[in-house]
N, C-alpha and C positions, 0 to 999 in steps of 0.2 A: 428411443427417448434416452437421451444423457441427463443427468444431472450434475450440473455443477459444485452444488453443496447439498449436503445431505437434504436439508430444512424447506430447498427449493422444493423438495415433495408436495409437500402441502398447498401450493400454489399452482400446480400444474392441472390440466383439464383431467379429469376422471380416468377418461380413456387411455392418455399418456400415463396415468398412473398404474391400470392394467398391465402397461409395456414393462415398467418399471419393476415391478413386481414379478411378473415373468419371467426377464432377463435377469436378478438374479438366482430366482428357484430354477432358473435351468444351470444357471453359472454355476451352482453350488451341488446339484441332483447325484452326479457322481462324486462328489470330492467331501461329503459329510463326515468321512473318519477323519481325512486329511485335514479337516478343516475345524476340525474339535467341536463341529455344529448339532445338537442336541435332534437326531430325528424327529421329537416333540416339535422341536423349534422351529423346523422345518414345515411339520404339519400346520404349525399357528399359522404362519406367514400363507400357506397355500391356500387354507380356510379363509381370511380373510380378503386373498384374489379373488377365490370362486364367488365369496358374497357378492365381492365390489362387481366385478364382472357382469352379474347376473342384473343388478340392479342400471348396470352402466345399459345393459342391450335391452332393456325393458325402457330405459330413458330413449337411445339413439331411434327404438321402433320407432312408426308415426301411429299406428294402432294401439301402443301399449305409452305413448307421452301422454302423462296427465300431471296434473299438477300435483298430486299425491305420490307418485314415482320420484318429482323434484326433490318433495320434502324427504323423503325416503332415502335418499341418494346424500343429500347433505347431512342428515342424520348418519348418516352410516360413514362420512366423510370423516364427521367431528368424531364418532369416536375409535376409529379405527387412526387417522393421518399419524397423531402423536405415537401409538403401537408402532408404527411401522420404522416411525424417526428412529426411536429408541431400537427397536428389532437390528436395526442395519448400522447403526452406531456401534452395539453392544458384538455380535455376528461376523459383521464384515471389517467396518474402517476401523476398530481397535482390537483386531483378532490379527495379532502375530501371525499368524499362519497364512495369511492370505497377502498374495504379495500386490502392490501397486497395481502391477500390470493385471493382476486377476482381477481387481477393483475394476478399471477400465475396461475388462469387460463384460463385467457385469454393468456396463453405463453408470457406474458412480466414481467421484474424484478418485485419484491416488491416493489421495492423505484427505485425512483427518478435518487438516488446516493446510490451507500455504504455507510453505514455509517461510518464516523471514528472510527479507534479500539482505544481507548482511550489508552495514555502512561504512564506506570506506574511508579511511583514514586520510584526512587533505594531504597531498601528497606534492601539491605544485605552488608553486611562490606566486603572491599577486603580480601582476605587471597594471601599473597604473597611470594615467592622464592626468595630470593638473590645467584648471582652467582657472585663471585670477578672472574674479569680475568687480563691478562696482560696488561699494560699499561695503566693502570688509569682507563678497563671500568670493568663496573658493569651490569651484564645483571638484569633483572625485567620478573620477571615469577607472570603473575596476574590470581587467581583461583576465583568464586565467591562462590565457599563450602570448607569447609577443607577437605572432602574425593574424590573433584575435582582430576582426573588424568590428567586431559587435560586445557591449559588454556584455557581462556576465558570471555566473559560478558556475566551478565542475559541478556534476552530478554527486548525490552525495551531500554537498556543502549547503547550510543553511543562512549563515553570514559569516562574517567578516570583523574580524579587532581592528582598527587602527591605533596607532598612537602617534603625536606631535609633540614639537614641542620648538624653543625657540633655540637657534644653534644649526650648524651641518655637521653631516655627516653620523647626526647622533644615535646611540644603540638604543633600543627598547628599552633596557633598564636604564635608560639616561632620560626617554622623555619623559614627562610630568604627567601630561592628560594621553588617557586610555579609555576609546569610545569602541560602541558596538554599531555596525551598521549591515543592516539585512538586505538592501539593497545596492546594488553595483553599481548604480548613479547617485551620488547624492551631493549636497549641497552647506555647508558648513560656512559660518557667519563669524568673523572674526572680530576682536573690536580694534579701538583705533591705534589701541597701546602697541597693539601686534604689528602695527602699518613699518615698514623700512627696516626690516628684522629679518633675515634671515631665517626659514624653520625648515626644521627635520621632519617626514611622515613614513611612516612603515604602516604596512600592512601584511594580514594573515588570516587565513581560510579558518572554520569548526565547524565540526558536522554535530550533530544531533546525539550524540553521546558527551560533546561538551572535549573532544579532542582537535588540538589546531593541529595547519600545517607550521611551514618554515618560515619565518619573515622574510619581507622582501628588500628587496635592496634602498638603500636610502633614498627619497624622494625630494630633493631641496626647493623651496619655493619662497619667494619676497611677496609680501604684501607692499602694490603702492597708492600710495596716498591719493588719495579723489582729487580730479581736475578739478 
């Protein structure tokens, strides 16, 4: 029986808990000095298998299941699960001395916690599609490669800054309006003033720390006027 996180204990059938418990009082049987684990400590934990044990093969019997064995066995669940949490927390997963790979095999995580995947810094220029439609809107098809078929963001990236404005060729700190858009398709409504004008659009990735990447190269687009 592995456990994934400590806490899964608690959840597991009686019997896998047995295993649990076993695998590491054998993990640890020789390695006590090495492992700075309190022989005491060691007894607690093995006293509380022999109990569970004892009550688990009194349940699995079909001569010795009764319903008073059930209560028995839950009673002895609840107050022993959190002892053990705590035993293998304090012991094993924050005991310097015990390295990862001894964890796993005693069937508990490496660590503690996963560790966080770290987020990475946008690092690629939008590549983008303009689509003029009727009525002032402009659809926005955002790629993160140019031989991208499909939109979308790097991994990593949560959305997307754009900014416009009316003009070509114009820089980020030249356009006016500065929007956020979280999705890679989207749709923007223009009004009529903007119709026969000329405008600038750039765009630029942010991840989840609130860090962009690069702007992208100037995007020119005419709004025209409704048949």
């Amino acid at each position: 029986m592995k456990l994934n996180r400590v806490s899964n204990y608690k959840r597991v059938h009686p019997r896998e808990k047995v295993e649990v418990l076993d695998n590491i009082l054998q993990g640890i049987k020789t390695m006590l000095t090495l492992y700075d684990i309190p022989k005491s400590a060691s007894d607690a934990l093995t006293a509380i298998m022999v109990g569970l044990l004892d009550i688990v093969e009194r349940w699995e019997n079909p001569h010795t299941c009764m319903p008073e064995v059930l209560k028995e066995l839950r009673d002895y669940e609840k107050a022993t699960d959190q002892v053990v949490v705590e035993w293998i927390i304090r012991y094993i997963m924050t005991n310097a001395n015990v390295s990862p790979a001894a964890r796993v095999g005693m069937g508990l995580p490496a660590e503690m916690r996963k560790k966080p995947v770290p987020i990475p810094t946008p690092d690629q220029k939008v590549y983008a599609e303009i689509s003029l439609r009727t009525s002032g809107q402009v659809e926005f098809r955002l790629f993160h490669t140019p031989q991208s078929e499909k939109a979308g963001k790097p991994a990593g990236t949560i959305g997307c800054e754009f900014c416009y404005g009316v003009g070509e060729n114009l820089l980020p700190e030249n356009c006016p309006h500065h929007e956020i858009a979280t999705k890679s398709i989207f749709v923007k409504v223009f009004d009529r003033e903007a119709y026969d004008k000329p405008h600038t659009a750039r765009f630029r990735r942010f991840n989840g720390k609130g860090e962009f990447g690069p702007w992208s190269t100037a995007y020119r687009f005419t709004l025209q006027p409704e048949m």
